[in-house]
N, C-alpha and C positions, 0 to 999 in steps of 0.2 A: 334145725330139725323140721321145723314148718317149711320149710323150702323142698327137703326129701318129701316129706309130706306131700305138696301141692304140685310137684315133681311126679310124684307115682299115681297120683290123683288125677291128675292132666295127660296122662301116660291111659291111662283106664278107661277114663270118662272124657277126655277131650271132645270128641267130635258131638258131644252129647251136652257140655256144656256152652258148647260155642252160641247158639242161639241166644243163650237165656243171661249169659254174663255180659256186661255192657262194655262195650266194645273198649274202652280206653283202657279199662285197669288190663282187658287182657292185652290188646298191647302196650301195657307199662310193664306187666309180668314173664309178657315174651320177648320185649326188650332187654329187662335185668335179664334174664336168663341168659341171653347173649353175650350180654358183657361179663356174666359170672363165666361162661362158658372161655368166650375169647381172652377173661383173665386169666385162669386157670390153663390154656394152651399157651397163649403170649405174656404174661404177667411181667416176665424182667422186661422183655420190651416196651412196655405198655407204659412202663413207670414214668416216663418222661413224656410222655404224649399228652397232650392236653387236649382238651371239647374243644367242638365246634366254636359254641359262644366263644371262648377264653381266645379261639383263633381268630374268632372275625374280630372280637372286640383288637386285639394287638394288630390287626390287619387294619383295620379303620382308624387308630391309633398313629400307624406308619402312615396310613394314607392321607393322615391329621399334619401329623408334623411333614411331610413333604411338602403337602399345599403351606403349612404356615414359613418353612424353609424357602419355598420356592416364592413367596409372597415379600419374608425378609429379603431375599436376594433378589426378587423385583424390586422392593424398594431401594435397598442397597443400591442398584444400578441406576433407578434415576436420581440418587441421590449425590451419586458420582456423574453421572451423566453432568446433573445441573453444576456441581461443584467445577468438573471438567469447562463446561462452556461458561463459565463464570471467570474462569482461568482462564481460558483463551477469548475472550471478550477483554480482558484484561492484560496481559500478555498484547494483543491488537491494540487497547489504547497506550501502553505503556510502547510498543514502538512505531506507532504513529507521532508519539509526542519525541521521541526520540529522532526520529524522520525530520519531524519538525526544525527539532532544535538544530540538526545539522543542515536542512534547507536556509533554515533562517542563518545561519553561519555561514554558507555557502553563498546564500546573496550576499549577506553585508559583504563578505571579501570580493564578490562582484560588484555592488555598488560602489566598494572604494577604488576599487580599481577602474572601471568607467570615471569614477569621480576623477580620478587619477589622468585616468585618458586625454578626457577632456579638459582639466586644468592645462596639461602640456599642450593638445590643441589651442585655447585659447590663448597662451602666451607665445606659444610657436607664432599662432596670427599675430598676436599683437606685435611680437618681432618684426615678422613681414611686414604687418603696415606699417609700423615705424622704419624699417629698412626701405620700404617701398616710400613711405613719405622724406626720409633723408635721400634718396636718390632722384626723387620728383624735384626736391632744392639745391640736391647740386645739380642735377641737369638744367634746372633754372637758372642756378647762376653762371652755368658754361652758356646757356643760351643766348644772359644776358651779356656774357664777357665775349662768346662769337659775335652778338649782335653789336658790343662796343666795339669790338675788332672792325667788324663790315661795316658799323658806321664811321669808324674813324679810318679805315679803308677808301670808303667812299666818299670821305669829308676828303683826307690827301686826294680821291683821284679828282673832285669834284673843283679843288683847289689849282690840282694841274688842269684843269681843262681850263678853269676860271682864268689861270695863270696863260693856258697857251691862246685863252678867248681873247684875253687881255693883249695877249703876243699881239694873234692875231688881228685883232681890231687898232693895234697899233699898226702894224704896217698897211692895213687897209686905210686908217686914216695916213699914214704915212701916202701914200700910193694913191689917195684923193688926193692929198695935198699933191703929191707932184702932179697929178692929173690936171688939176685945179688950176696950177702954175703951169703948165704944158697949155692949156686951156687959153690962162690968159697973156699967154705970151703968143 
C-alpha cells in the first residue's frame, strides 16, 4: 500500500520533491520501482537471472579456477617435463652403458683375435727361422760335402800331377842321365 502511496505521491509532487529529498534514497526508490516494474512485465523470465554481484562473483570465481587449472597444468607439465628428461637422461645412460658393454665385447673379440694373429705370425716366423736355420745347415753341410768333393777332387787331381811330376822328373832325370852319359862318353 505504501508503495501506491509513494507511487501517486511521486506522480503529483515529484518534480517538487526532487530538491529537498537526498539524492540516494530517491534513487534507491527509482531503482526498486524498476525492478518492481520490470518484474511485473518480465517476471518468469527474470526468475533465473541473477545480479550483477552473484555474476561477477561466479565470473571471478571461473577466472579463479582457470588460473589455478592452468597453474596445476603448468605444474603438471614441468613435472612431466622433469620426470620426461629424468627418463631420457636415463634411457641415455642405460644405452650408453649398453654401447659399452657391447664395445667392450667387440674389442675383446678383437683383441683375441689379433692375439690370435699374431700368435700364428710368430710361430709362422718361428717356422721360418727354424726352416731357414735347418736349410742354412744343410746347405752347410752340402757345402761342406762339395767342398770335401773339390778337395778330394783336387787332392786326386793334385796327386796326378804330383804323379805325372814325379813321371815327369823321372824321365827328366832319366834324359840327364842319358845326357850326362852322352856327356861323358
Amino acid at each position: 500500500m505504501t508503495t501506491n502511496r509513494d507511487n501517486e505521491m511521486n506522480k503529483r509532487y515529484g518534480n517538487l520533491f526532487d530538491g529537498i529529498l537526498d539524492r540516494p534514497q530517491v534513487e534507491y526508490k527509482t531503482q526498486k520501482e524498476i525492478e518492481k516494474e520490470t518484474r511485473s512485465r518480465y517476471g518468469h523470465l527474470l526468475d533465473g537471472v541473477r545480479s550483477e554481484d552473484t555474476l561477477y562473483d561466479d565470473m571471478m570465481g571461473i577466472e579463479n579456477s582457470c588460473r589455478r587449472m592452468r597453474q596445476e597444468r603448468e605444474e603438471a607439465n614441468k613435472q612431466a617435463g622433469i620426470r620426461m628428461k629424468e627418463r631420457i637422461e636415463r634411457e641415455k645412460r642405460e644405452e650408453k652403458r649398453r654401447n659399452d658393454e657391447k664395445n667392450a665385447f667387440v674389442e675383446s673379440i678383437i683383441e683375441r683375435s689379433e692375439a690370435e694373429k699374431r700368435a700364428r705370425r710368430e710361430a709362422e716366423e718361428k717356422r721360418r727361422l727354424e726352416a731357414e736355420r735347418k736349410q742354412n745347415a744343410i746347405n752347410s753341410l752340402r757345402r761342406v760335402r762339395d767342398t770335401t768333393e773339390k778337395t778330394s777332387e783336387k787332392i786326386s787331381q793334385a796327386r796326378l800331377m804330383l804323379e805325372r811330376d814325379e813321371q815327369h822328373r823321372k824321365e827328366l832325370e832319366q834324359q840327364n842321365e842319358w845326357y850326362r852319359k852322352q856327356q861323358r862318353r
